[in-house]
Backbone as JSON Lines, residues from 0, in Angstrom:
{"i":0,"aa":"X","n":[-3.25,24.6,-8.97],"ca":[-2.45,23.76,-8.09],"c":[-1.44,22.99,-8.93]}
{"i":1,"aa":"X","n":[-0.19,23.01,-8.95],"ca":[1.28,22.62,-8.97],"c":[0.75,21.04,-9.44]}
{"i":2,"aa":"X","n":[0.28,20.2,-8.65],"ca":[-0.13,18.74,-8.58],"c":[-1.08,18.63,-9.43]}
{"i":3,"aa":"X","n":[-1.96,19.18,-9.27],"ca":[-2.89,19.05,-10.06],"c":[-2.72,19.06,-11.27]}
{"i":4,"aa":"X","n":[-2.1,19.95,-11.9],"ca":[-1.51,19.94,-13.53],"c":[-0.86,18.94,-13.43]}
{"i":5,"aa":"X","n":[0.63,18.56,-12.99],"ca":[1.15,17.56,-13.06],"c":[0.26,16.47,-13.03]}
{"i":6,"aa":"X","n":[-0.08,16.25,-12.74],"ca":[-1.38,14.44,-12.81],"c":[-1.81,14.46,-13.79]}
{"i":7,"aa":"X","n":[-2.41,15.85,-14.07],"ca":[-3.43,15.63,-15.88],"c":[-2.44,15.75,-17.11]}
{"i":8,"aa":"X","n":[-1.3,15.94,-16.6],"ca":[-0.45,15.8,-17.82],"c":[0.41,14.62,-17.86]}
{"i":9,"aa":"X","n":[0.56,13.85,-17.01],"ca":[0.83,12.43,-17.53],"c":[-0.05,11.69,-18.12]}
{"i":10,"aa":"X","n":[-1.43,12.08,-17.69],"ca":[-2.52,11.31,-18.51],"c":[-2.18,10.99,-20.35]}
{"i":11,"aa":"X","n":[-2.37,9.5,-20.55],"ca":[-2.71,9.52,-21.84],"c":[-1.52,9.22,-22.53]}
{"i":12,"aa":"X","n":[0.09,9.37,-22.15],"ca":[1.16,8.88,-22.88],"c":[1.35,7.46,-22.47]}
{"i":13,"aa":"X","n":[2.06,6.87,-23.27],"ca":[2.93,5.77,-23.21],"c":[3.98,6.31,-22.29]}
{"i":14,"aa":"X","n":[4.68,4.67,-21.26],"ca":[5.59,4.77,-20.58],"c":[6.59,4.2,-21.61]}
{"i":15,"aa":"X","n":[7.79,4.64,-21.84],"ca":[9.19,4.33,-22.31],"c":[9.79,3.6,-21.9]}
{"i":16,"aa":"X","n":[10.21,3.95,-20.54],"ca":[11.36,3.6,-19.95],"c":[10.89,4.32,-18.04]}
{"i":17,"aa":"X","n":[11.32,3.33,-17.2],"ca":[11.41,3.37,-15.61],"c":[12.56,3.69,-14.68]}
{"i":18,"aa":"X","n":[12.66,4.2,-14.63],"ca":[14.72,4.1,-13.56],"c":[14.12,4.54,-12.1]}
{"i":19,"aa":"X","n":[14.41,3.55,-11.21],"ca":[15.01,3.25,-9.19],"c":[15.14,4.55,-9.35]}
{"i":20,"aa":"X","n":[15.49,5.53,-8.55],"ca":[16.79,6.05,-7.96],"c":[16.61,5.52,-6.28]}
{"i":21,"aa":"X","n":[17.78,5.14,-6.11],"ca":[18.05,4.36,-4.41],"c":[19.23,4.81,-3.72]}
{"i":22,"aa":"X","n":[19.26,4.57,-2.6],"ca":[20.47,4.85,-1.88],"c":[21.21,3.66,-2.17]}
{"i":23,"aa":"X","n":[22.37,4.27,-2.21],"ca":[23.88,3.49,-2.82],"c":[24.76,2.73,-1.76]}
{"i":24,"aa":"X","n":[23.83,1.11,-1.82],"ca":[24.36,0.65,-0.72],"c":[25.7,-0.58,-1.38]}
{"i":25,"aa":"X","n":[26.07,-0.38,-2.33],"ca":[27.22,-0.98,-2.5],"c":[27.44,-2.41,-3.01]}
{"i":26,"aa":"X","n":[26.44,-2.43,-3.61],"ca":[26.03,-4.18,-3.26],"c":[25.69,-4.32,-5.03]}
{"i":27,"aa":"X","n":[25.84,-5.46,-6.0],"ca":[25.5,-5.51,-7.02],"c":[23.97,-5.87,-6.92]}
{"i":28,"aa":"X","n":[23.26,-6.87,-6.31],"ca":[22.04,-6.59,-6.38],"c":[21.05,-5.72,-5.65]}
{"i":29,"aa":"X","n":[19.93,-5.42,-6.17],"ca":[19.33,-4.24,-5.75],"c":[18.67,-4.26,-4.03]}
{"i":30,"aa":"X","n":[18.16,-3.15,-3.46],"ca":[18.01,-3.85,-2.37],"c":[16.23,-3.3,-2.21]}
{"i":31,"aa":"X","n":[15.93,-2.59,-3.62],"ca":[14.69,-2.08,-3.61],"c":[13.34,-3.58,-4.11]}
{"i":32,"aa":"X","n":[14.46,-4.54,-4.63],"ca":[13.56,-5.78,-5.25],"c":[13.02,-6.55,-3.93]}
{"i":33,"aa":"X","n":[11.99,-6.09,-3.26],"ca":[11.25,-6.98,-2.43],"c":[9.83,-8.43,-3.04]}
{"i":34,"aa":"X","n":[10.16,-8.51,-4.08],"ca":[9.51,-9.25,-4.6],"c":[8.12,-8.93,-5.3]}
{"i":35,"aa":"X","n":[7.32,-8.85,-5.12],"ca":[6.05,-8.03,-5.41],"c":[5.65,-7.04,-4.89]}
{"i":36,"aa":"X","n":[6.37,-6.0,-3.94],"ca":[6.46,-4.62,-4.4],"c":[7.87,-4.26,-3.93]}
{"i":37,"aa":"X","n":[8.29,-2.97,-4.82],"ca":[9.85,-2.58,-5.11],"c":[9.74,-1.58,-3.47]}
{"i":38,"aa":"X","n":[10.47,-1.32,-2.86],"ca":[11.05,-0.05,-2.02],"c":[12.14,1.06,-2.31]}
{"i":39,"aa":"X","n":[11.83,2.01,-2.6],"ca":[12.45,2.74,-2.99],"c":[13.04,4.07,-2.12]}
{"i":40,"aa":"X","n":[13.92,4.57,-1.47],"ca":[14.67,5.01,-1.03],"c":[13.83,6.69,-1.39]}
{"i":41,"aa":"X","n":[14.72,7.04,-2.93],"ca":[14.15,8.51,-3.36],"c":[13.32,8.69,-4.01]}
{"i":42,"aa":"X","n":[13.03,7.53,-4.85],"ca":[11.79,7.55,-5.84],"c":[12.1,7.38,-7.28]}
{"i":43,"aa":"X","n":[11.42,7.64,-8.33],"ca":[11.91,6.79,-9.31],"c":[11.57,7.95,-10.58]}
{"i":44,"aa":"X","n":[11.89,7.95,-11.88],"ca":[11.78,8.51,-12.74],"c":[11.04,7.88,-14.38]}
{"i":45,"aa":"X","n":[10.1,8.38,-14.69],"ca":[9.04,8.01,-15.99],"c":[9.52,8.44,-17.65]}
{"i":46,"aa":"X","n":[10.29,7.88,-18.12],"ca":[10.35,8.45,-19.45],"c":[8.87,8.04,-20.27]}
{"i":47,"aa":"X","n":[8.79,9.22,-20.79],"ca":[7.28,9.41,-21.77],"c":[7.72,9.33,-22.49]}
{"i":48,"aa":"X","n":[6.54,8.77,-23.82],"ca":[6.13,9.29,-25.43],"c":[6.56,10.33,-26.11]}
{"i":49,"aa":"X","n":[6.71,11.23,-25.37],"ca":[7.06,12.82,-25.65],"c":[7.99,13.27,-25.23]}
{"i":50,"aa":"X","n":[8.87,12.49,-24.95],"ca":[10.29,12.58,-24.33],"c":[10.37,13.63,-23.37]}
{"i":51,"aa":"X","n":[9.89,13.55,-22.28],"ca":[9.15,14.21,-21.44],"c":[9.86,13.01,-19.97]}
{"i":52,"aa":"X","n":[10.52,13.74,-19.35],"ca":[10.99,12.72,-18.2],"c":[10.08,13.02,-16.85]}
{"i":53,"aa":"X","n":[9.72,12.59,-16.21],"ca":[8.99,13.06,-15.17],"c":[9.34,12.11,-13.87]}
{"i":54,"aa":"X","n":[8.72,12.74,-12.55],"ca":[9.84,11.83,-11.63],"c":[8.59,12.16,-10.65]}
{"i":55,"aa":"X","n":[8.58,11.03,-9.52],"ca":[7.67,10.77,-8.6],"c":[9.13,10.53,-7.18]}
{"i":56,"aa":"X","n":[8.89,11.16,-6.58],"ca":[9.58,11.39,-4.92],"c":[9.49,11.83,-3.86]}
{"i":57,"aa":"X","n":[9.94,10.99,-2.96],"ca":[9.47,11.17,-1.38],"c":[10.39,13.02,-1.21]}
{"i":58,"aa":"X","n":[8.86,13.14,-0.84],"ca":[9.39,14.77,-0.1],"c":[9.23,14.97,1.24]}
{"i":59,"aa":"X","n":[9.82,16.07,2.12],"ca":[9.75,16.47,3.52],"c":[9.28,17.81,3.22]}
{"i":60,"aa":"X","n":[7.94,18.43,3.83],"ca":[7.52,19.6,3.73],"c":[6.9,20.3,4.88]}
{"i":61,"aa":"X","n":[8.09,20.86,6.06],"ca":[8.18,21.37,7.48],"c":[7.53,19.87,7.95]}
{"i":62,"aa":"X","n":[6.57,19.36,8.61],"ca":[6.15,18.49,9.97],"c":[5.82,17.46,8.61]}
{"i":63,"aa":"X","n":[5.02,18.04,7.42],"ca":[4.55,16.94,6.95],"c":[5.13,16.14,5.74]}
{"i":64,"aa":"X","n":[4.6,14.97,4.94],"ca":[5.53,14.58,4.2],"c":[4.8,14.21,3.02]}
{"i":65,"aa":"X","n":[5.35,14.15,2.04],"ca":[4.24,13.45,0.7],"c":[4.93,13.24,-0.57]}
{"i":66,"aa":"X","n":[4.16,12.98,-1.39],"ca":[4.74,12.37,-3.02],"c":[4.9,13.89,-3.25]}
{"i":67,"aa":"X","n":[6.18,14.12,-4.16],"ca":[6.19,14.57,-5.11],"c":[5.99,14.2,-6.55]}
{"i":68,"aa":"X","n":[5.39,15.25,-7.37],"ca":[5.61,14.59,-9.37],"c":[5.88,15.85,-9.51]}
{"i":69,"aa":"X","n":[6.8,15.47,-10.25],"ca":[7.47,17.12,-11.2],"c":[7.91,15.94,-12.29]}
{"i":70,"aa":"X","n":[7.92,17.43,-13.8],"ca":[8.77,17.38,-14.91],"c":[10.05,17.78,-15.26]}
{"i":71,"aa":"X","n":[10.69,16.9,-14.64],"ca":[12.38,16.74,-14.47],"c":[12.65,15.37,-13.99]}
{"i":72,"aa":"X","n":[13.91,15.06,-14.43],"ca":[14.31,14.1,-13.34],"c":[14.84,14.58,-12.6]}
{"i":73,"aa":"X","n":[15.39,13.04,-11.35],"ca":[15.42,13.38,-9.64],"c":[16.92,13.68,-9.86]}
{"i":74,"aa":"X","n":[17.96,13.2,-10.76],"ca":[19.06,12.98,-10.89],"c":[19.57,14.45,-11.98]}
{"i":75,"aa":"X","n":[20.16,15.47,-11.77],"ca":[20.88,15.63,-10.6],"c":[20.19,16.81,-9.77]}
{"i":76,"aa":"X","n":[19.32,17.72,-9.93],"ca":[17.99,18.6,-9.54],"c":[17.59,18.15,-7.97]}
{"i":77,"aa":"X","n":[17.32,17.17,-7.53],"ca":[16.89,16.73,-6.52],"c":[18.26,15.54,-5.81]}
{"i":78,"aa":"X","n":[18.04,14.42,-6.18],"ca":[19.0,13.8,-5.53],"c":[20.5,13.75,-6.57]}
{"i":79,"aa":"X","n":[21.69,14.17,-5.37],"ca":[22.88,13.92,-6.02],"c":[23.43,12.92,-5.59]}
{"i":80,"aa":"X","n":[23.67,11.72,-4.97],"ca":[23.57,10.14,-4.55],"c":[23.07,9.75,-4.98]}
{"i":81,"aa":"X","n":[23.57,8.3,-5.24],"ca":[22.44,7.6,-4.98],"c":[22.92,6.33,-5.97]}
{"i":82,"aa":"X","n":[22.08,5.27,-6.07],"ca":[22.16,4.0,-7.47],"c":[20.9,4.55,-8.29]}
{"i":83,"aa":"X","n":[21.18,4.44,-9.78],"ca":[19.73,4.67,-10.51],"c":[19.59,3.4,-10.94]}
{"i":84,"aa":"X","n":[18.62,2.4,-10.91],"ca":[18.11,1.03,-11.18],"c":[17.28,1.08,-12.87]}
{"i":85,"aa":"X","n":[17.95,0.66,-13.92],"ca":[16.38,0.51,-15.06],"c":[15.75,-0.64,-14.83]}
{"i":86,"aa":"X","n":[14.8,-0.15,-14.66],"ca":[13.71,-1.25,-14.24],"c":[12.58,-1.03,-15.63]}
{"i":87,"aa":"X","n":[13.1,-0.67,-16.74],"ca":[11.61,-0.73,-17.77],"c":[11.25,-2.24,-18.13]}
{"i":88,"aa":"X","n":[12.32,-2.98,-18.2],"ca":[11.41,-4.68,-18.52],"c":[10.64,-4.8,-17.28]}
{"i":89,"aa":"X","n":[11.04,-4.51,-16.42],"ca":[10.43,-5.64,-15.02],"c":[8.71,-4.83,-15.32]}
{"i":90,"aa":"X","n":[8.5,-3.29,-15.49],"ca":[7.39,-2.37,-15.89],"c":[6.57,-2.98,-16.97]}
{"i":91,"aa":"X","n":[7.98,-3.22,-18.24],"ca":[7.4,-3.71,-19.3],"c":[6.5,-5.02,-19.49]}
{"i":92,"aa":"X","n":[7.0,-6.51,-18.52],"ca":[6.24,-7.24,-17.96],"c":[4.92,-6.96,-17.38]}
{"i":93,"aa":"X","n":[5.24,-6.25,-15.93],"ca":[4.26,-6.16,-14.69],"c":[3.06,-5.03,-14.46]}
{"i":94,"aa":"X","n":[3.67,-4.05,-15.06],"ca":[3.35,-2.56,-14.94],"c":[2.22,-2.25,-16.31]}
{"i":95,"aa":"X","n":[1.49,-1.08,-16.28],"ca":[0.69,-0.47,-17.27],"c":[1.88,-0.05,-18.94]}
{"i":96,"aa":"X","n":[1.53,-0.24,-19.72],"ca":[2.05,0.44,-20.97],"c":[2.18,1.78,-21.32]}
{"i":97,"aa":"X","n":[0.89,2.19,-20.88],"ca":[-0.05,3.88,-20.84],"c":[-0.16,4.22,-19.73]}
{"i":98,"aa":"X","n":[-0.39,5.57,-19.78],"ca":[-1.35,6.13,-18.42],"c":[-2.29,6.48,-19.14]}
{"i":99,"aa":"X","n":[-3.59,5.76,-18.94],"ca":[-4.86,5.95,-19.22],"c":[-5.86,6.21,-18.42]}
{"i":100,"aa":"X","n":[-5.24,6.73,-17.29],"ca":[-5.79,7.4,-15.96],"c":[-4.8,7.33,-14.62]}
{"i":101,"aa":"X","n":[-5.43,8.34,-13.82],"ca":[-4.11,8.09,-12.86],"c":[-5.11,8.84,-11.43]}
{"i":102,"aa":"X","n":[-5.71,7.94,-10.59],"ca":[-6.17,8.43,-9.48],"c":[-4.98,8.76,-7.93]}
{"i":103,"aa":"X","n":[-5.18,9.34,-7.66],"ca":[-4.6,10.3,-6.6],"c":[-5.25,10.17,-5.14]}
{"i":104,"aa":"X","n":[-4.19,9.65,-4.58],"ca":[-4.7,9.32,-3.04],"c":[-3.96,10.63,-1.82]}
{"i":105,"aa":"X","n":[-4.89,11.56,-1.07],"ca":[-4.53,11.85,-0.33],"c":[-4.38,12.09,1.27]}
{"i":106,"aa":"X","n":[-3.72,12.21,2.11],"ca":[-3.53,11.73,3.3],"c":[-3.86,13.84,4.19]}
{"i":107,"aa":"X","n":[-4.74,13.2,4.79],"ca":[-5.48,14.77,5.5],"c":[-4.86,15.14,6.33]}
{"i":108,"aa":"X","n":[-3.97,15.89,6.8],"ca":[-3.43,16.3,7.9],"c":[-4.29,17.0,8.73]}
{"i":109,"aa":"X","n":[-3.87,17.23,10.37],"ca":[-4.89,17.58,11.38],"c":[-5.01,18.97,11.04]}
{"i":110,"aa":"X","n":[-6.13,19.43,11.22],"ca":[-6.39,20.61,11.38],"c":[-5.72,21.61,12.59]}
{"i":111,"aa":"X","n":[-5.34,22.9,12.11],"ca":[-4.43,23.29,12.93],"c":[-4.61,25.13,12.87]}
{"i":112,"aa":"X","n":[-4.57,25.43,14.14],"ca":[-5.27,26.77,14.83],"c":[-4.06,27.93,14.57]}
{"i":113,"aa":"X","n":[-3.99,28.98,13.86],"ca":[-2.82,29.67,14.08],"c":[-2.69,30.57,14.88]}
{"i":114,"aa":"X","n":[-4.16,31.24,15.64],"ca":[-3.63,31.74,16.22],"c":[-5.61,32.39,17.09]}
{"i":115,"aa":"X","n":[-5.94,32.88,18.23],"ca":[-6.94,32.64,18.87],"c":[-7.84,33.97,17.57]}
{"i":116,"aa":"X","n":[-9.02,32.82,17.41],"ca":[-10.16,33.57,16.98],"c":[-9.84,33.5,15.02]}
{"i":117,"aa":"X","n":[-8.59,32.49,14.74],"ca":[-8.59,32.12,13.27],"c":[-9.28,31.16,13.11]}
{"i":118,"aa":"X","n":[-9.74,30.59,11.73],"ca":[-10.28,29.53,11.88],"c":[-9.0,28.4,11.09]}
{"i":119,"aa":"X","n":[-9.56,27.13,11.5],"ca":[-8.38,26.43,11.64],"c":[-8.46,25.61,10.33]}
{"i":120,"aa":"X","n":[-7.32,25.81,9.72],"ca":[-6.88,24.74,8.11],"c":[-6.47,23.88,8.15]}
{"i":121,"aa":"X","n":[-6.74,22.98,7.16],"ca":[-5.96,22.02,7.2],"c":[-5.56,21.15,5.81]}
{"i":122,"aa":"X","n":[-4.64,20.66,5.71],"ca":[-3.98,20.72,4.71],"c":[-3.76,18.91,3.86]}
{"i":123,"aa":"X","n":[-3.88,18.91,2.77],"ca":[-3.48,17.35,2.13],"c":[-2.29,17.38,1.72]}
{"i":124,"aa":"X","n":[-1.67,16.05,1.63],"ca":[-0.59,15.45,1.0],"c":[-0.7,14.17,0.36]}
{"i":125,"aa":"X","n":[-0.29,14.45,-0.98],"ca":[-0.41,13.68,-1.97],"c":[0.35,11.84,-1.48]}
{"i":126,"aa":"X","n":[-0.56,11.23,-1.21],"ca":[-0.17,10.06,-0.56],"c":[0.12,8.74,-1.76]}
{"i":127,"aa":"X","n":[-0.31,8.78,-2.72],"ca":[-0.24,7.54,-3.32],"c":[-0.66,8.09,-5.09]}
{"i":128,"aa":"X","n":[-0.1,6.98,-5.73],"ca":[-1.05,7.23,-7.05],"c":[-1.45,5.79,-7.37]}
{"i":129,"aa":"X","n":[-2.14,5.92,-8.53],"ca":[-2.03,4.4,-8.95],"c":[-2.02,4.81,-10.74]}
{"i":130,"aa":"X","n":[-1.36,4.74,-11.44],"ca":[-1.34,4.61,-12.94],"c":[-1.9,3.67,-13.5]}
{"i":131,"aa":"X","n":[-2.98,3.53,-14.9],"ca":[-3.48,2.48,-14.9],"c":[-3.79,2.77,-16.32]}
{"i":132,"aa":"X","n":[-3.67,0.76,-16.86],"ca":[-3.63,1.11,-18.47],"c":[-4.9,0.02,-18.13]}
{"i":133,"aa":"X","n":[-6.05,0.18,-18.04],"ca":[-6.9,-1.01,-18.45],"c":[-7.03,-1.78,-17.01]}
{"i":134,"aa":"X","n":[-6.34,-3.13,-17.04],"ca":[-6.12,-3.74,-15.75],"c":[-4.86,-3.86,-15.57]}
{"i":135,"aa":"X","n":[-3.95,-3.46,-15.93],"ca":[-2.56,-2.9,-15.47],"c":[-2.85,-1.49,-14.65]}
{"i":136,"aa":"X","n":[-1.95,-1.55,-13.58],"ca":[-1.45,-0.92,-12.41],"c":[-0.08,-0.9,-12.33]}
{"i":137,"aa":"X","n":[0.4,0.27,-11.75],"ca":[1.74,0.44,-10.91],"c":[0.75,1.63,-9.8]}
{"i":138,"aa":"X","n":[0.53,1.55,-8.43],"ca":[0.53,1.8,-7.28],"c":[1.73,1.85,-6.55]}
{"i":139,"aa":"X","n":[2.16,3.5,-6.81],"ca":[3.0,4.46,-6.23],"c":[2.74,4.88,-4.7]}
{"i":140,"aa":"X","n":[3.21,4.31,-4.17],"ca":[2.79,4.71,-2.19],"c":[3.85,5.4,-1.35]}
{"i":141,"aa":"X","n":[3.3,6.59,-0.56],"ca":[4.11,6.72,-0.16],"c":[4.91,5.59,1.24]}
{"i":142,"aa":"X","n":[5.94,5.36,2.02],"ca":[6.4,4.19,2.87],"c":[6.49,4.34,4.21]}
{"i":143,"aa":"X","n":[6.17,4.53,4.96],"ca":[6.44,4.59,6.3],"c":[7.09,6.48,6.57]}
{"i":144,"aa":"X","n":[8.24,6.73,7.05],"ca":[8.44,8.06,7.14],"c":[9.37,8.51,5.86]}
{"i":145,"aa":"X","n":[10.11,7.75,4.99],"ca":[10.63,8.02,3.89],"c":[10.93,7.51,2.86]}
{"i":146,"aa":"X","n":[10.44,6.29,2.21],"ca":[10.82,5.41,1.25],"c":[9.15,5.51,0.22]}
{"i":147,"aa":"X","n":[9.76,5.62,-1.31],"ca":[7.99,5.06,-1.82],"c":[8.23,3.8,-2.08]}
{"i":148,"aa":"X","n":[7.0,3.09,-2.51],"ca":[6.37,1.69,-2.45],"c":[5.97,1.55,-3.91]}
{"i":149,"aa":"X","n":[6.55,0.27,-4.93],"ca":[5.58,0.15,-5.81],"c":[5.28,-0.99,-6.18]}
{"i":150,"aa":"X","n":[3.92,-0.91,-6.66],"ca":[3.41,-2.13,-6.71],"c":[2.89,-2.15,-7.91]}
{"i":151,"aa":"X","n":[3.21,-3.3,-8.52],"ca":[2.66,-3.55,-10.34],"c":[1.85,-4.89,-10.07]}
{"i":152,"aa":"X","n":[1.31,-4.89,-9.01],"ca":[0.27,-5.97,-8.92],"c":[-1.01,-5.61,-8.32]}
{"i":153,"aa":"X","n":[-2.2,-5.53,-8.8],"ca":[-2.89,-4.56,-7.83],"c":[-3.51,-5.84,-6.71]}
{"i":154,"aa":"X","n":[-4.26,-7.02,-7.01],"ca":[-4.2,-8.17,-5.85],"c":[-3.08,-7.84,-4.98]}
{"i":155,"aa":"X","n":[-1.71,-7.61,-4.65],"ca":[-1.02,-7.73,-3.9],"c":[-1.14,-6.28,-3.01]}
{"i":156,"aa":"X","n":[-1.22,-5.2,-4.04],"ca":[-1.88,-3.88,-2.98],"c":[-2.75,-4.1,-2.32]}
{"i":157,"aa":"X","n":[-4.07,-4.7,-2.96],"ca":[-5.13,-4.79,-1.89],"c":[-4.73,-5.62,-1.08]}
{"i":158,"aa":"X","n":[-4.35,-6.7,-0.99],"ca":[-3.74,-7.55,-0.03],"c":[-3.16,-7.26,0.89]}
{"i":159,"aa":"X","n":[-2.3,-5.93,0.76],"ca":[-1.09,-5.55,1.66],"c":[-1.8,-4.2,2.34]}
{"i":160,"aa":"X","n":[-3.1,-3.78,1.72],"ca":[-4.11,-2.77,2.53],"c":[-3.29,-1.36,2.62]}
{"i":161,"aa":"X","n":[-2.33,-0.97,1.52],"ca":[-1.64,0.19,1.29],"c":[-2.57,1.46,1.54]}
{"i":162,"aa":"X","n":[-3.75,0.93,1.18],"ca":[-4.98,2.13,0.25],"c":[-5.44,2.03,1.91]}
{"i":163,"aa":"X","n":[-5.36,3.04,3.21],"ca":[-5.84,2.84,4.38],"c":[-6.96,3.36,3.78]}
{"i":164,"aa":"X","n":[-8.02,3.04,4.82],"ca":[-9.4,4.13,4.85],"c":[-9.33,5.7,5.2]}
{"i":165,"aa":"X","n":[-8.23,6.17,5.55],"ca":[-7.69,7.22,6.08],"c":[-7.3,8.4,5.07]}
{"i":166,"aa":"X","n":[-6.94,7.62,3.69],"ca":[-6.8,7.87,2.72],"c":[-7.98,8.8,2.03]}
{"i":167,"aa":"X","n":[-7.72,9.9,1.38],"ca":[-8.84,10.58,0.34],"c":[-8.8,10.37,-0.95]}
{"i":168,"aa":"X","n":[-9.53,9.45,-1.93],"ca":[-9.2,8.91,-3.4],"c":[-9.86,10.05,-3.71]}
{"i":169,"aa":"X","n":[-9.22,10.15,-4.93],"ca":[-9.59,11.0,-6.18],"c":[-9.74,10.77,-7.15]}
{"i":170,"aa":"X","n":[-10.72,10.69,-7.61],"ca":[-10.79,10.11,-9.35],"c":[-11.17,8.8,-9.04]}
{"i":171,"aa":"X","n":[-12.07,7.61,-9.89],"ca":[-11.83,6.77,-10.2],"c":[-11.08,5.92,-10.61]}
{"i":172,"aa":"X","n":[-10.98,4.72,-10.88],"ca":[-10.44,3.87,-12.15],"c":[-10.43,4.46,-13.37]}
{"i":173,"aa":"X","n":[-11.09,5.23,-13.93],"ca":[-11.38,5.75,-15.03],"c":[-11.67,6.99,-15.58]}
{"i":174,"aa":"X","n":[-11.23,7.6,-13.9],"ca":[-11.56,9.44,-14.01],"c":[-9.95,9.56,-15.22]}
{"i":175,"aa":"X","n":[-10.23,11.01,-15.39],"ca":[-9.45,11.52,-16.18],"c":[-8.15,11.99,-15.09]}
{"i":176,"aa":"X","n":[-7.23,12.47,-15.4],"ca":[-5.82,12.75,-15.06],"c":[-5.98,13.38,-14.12]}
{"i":177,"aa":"X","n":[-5.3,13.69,-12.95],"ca":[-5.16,15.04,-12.39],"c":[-6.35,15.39,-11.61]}
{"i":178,"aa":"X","n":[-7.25,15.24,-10.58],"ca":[-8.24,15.73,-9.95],"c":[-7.82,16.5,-8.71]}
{"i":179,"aa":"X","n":[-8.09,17.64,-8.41],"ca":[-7.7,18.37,-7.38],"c":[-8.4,18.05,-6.03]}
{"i":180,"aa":"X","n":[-7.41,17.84,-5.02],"ca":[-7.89,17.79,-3.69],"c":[-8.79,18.39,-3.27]}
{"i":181,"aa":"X","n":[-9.68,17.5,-2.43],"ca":[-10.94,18.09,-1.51],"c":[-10.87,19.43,-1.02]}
{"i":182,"aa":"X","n":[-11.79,20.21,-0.98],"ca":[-11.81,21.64,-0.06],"c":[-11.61,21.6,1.29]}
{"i":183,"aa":"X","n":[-10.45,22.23,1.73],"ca":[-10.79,21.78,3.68],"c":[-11.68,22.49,4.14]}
């Protein structure tokens, strides 16, 4: 699974450097700074240790929707718009140093019949992550129907109840990188 590698291979580097990418609303200040957690439009991009860029973004996939992580950035491959924001101090402050684990939240879609006498599948989407160096967090969410969510405070995630019960965690606090989604 595509995801699955991707997760276990961010495990374990240092973060570098953070960049927004947002929709380009014209304005000198940002409009993703909601205070204790950012909103983000397309999603944002990870420079590694290994000079290794990697990028987390809201995808549309036919009815359903979810995180993407790929090794590329979003700029110019995925989005050609847009404002790119560096945000590595605000990370460098708030956010994890490392990824020293990275649990994986996913969102179950309904089960669905294709056709009389099949049996019926059903499918996950990668809903959330949370990166974590120790007790540093950044909690990657996906937002309503198209924006991700991040949060470098984890009190303020739980607070704000991002993590529904609806949700399928993967991994612990302390599992290793990358755990593959439940069997449907």
């Amino acid at each position: 699974m595509a995801v699955h590698e991707s997760l276990r291979a961010l495990g374990g580097h240092q973060i570098r450097g953070v960049r927004y990418i947002d929709l380009d609303y014209g304005k000198p200040r940002p409009y993703w700074d909601e205070g204790e957690r950012d909103l983000v439009a397309f999603g944002l991009e990870l420079d590694l240790d290994d000079d290794s860029i990697w990028s987390v973004v809201w995808e549309q996939r036919g009815d359903n929707q979810g995180l993407g992580v790929r090794a590329e950035a979003l700029i110019p491959a995925h989005v050609t718009t847009g404002s790119t924001w560096d945000v590595s101090r605000r990370w460098r402050r708030k956010g994890p140093a490392r990824i020293s684990s990275v649990q994986s939240c996913w969102w179950k879609n309904q089960a669905t019949r294709h056709g009389a006498g099949e049996p019926a599948t059903t499918s996950f989407e990668l809903h959330g992550l949370a990166l974590r160096d120790g007790a540093d967090e950044a909690l990657i969410m996906l937002h309503g129907v198209d924006d991700v969510t991040v949060y470098l405070n984890p009190g303020r995630s739980l607070r704000a109840r991002v993590l529904s019960p609806e949700l399928v965690p993967l991994g612990g606090p302390d599992a290793a990188a990358g755990e593959a989604p439940p069997a449907a």
